[in-house]
C-alpha positions in Angstrom: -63.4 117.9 -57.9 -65.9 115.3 -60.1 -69.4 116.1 -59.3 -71.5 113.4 -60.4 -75.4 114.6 -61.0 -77.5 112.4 -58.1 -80.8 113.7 -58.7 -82.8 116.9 -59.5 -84.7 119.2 -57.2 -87.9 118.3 -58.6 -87.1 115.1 -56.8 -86.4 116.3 -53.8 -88.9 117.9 -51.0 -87.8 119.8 -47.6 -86.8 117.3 -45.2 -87.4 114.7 -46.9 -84.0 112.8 -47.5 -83.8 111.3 -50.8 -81.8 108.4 -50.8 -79.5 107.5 -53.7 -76.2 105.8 -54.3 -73.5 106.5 -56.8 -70.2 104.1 -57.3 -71.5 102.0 -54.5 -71.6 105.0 -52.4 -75.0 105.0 -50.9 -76.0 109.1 -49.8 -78.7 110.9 -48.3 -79.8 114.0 -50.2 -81.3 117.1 -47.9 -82.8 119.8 -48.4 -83.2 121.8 -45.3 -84.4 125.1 -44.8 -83.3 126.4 -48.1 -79.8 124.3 -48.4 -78.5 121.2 -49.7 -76.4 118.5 -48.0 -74.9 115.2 -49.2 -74.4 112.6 -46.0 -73.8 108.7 -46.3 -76.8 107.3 -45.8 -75.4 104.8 -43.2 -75.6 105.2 -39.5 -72.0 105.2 -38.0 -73.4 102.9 -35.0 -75.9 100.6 -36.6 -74.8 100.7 -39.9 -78.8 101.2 -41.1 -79.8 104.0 -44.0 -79.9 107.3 -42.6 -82.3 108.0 -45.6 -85.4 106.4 -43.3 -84.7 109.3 -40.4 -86.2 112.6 -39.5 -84.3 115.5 -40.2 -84.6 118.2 -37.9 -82.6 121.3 -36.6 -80.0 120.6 -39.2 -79.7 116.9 -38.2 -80.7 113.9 -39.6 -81.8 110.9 -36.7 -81.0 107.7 -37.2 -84.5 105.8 -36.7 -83.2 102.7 -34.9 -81.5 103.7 -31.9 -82.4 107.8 -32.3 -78.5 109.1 -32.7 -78.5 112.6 -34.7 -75.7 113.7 -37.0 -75.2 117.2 -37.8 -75.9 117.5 -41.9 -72.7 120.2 -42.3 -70.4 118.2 -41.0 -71.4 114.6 -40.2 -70.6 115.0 -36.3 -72.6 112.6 -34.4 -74.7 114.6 -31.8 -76.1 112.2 -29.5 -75.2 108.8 -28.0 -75.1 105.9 -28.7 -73.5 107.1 -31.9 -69.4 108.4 -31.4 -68.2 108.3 -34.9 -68.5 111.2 -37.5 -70.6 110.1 -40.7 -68.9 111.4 -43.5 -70.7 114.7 -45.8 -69.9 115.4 -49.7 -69.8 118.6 -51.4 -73.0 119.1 -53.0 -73.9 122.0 -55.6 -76.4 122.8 -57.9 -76.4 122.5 -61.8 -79.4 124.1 -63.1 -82.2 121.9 -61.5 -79.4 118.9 -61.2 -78.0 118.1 -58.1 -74.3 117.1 -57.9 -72.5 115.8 -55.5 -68.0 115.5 -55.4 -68.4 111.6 -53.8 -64.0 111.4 -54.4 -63.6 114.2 -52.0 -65.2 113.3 -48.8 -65.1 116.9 -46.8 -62.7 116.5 -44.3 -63.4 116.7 -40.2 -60.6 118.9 -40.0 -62.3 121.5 -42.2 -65.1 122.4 -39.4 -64.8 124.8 -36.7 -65.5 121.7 -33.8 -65.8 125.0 -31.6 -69.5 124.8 -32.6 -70.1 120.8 -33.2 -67.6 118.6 -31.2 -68.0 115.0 -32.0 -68.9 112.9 -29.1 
């Protein structure tokens, strides 16, 4: 894995996403209730920044057309959005938060028991 630092936590306030972008690779950056999360920051239906939603319950809303995608996985929990967005490994390094943009994680690495797509 190449973790790439994106930020540090200083930057970074509870659910508030911070957006950022690395090799053209535009990401939302979470922090919710005590974990970090790496998502595209690009709404799989409307194709705007996912950055300028509310996160909530472990989802982060889409502000145009109010589709949710789960933050652990990228599963799209609401209509009108049906595609996944993709997540990234994120870990800490010291205060520096890194995140393995090469290595998307995959869909078929979540137990869809819990959080089927749509």
């Amino acid at each position: 894995m190449s973790f790439v630092v994106v930020g540090t936590l200083e930057e970074l306030s509870d659910d508030i996403p911070l957006p950022v972008e690395v090799d053209d690779v535009g990401l939302a950056i979470v922090r919710h209730d005590g974990e970090l999360f790496a998502i595209r920051d690009e709404c799989s239906h409307a194709r705007v920044p996912l950055s300028e939603g509310d996160v909530e319950d472990c989802t982060i809303e889409c502000y145009l057309h109010g589709s949710r995608f789960d933050l652990r996985t990228g599963a799209a929990t609401n209509l009108p959005a049906t595609q996944r967005v993709p997540v990234f490994p994120v870990r800490l390094d010291g205060d520096d938060i890194c995140v393995d943009i090469e290595n998307p994680i995959p869909a078929t690495s979540f137990d869809t028991t819990d959080n089927q797509e749509l």
